[in-house]
C-alpha positions in Angstrom: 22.7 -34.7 72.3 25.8 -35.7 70.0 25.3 -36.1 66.6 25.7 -40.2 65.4 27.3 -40.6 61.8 25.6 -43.9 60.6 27.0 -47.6 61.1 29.4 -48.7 58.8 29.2 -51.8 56.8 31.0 -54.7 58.4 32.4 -54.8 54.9 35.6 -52.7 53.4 37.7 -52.2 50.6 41.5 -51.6 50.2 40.7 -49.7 47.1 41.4 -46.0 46.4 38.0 -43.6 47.1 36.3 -42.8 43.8 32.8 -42.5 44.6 30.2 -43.1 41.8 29.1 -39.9 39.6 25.8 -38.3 40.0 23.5 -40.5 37.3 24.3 -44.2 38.1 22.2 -46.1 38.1 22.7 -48.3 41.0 26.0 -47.8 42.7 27.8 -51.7 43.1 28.7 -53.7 45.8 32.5 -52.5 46.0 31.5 -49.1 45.1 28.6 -49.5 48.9 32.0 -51.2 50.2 33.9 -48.2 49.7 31.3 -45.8 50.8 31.0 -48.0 54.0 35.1 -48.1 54.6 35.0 -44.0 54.3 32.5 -43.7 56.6 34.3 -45.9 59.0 37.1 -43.9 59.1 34.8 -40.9 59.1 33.0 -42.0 62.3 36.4 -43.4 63.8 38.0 -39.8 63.7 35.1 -38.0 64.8 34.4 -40.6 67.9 38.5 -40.0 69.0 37.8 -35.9 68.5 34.4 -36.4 70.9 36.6 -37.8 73.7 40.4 -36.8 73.0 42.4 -33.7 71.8 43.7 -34.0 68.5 46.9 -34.8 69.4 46.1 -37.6 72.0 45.1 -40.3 68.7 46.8 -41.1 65.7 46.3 -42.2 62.2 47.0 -46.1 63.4 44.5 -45.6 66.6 41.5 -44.5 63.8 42.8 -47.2 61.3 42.3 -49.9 64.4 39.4 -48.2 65.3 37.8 -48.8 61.8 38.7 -51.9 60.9 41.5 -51.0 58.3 45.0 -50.9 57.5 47.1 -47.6 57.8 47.3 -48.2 54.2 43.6 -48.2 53.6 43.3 -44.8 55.6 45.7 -43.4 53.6 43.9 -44.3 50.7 40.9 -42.6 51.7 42.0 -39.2 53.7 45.5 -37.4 53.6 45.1 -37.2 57.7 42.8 -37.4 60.2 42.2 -33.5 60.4 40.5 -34.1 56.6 38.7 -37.8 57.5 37.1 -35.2 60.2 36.4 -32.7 57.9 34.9 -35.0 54.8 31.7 -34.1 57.2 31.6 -30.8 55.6 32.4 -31.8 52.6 29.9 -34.0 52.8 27.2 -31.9 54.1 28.2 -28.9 51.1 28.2 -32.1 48.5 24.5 -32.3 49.4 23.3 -29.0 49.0 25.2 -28.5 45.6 23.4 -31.3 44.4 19.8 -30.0 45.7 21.2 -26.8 44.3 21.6 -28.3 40.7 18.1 -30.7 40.7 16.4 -27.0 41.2 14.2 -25.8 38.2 16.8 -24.0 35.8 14.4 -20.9 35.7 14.1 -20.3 39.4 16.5 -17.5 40.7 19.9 -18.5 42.0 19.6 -16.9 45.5 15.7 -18.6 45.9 17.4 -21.7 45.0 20.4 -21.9 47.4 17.4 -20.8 49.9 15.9 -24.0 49.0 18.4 -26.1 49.0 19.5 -25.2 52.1 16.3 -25.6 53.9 16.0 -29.0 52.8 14.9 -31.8 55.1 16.7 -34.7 53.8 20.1 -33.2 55.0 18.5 -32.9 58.6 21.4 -36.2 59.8 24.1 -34.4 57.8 23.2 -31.2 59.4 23.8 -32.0 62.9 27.1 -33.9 62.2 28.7 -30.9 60.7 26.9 -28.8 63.3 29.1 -31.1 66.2 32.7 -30.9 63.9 31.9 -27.2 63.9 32.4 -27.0 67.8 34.9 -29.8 68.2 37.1 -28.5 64.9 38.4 -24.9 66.5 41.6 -26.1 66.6 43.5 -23.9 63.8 44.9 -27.1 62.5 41.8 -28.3 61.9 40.2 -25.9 60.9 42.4 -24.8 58.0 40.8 -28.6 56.7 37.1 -27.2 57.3 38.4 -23.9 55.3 39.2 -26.3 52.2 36.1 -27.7 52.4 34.3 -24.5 52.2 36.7 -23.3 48.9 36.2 -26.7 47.5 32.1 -25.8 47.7 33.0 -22.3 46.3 34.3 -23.5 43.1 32.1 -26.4 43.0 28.7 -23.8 42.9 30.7 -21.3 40.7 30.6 -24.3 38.0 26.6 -24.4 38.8 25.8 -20.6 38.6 27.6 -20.4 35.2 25.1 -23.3 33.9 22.1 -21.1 35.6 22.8 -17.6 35.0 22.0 -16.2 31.7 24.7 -16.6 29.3 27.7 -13.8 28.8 27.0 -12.8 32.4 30.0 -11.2 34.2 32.3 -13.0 35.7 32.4 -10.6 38.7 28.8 -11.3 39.0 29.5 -14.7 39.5 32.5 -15.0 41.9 30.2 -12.0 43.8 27.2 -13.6 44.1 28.9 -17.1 45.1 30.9 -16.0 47.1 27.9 -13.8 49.4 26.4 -17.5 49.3 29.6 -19.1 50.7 31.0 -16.0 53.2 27.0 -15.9 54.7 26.1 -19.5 55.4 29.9 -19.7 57.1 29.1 -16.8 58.8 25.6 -18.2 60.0 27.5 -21.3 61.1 30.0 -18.9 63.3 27.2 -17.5 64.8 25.5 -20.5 65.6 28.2 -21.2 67.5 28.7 -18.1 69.2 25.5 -19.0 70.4 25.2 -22.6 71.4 29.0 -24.0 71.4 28.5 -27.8 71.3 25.1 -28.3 72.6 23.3 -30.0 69.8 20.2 -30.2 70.5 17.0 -30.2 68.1 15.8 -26.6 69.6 19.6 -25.6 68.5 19.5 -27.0 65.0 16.4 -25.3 64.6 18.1 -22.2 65.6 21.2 -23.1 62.6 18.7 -24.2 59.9 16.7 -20.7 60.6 20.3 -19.1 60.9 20.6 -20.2 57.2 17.6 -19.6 55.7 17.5 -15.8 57.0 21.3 -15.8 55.8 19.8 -16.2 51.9 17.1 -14.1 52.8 18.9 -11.1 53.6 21.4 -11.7 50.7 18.2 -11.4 48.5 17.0 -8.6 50.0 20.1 -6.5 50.3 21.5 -4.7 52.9 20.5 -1.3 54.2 23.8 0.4 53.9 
């Protein structure tokens, strides 16, 4: 089973991506229109990496493939390596913000547990589940590592608003990055496992990967 990212709008936008902040209210029409020609580009890329190596499709063969201009690409993703990984990005964008609509006096670690396990992501699960096998290319994988340090820094911001106040900054950067380093390292084993079969027994096998990930990290380690 492959992974579908969702059908783009027939509409799009020449306009430069700046997504609406958490908190609107409604996002507009040219704000969906932008969404919609992101995702087009999104879906374009990952449809080429399904069928082609990376280096067999270019920038103008996703632009055509989307609907846009080379310009419009551009204006949206520095390459096709990151349209491929906004995926990730995606996915992570997600869980930080389940992460931050969790009750301020639950645990950090309980939290991220939650978070993870959530079912609305189920879609955005098995997407980046797929860009996982097909992005083991170095090249493009130094894209899905800048997602991951994007995430690191973005969850740092929310365990500073969580934790109790004057806690160490070592704390911090420890406990985020255990979060980070174990749910990559679940992903790695998924794959170890399964390679590209996406399947619902094997994204039952990833979510479960993740939550025993946070589990253990609560629990500790034996020695």
């Amino acid at each position: 089973m492959t992974a579908t990212p969702s059908s783009a709008a027939s509409s799009v936008d020449d306009g430069v991506d700046d997504r609406a902040g958490a908190g609107a209210p409604q996002p507009s029409r040219r704000e969906l229109n932008k969404a919609a020609t992101r995702e087009a580009i999104a879906a374009a890329a990952l449809n080429f990496l399904r069928n082609r190596d990376l280096t067999a499709f270019t920038v103008d063969d996703v632009a055509a493939a989307a609907g846009v201009s080379r310009r419009t690409f551009f204006n949206y993703f520095s390459s096709v390596e990151a349209a491929v990984a906004s995926y990730t990005e995606d996915f992570l964008d997600q869980v930080i913000a389940e992460l931050e609509a969790r009750p301020l006096d639950e645990p950090l670690l309980q939290s991220a547990r939650a978070a993870l396990s959530n079912g609305d992501h189920a879609d955005a699960l098995a997407i980046l589940a797929e860009t996982v096998g097909l992005t083991q290319d170095p090249q493009l994988g130094r894209f899905q590592l800048q997602a991951w340090e994007d995430c690191s820094q973005k969850i740092t911001e929310v365990a500073r608003h969580r934790l109790p106040a004057g806690t160490d900054e070592l704390y911090v950067c420890i406990l985020v990055g255990a979060i980070v380093g174990s749910c990559r390292a679940a992903f790695m084993v998924w794959f170890q496992r399964h390679g590209t079969n996406i399947t619902a027994d094997t994204l039952a096998d990833l979510r479960g990967l993740l939550d025993e990930t946070i589990a253990q990290l609560r629990h500790g380690f034996k020695n």
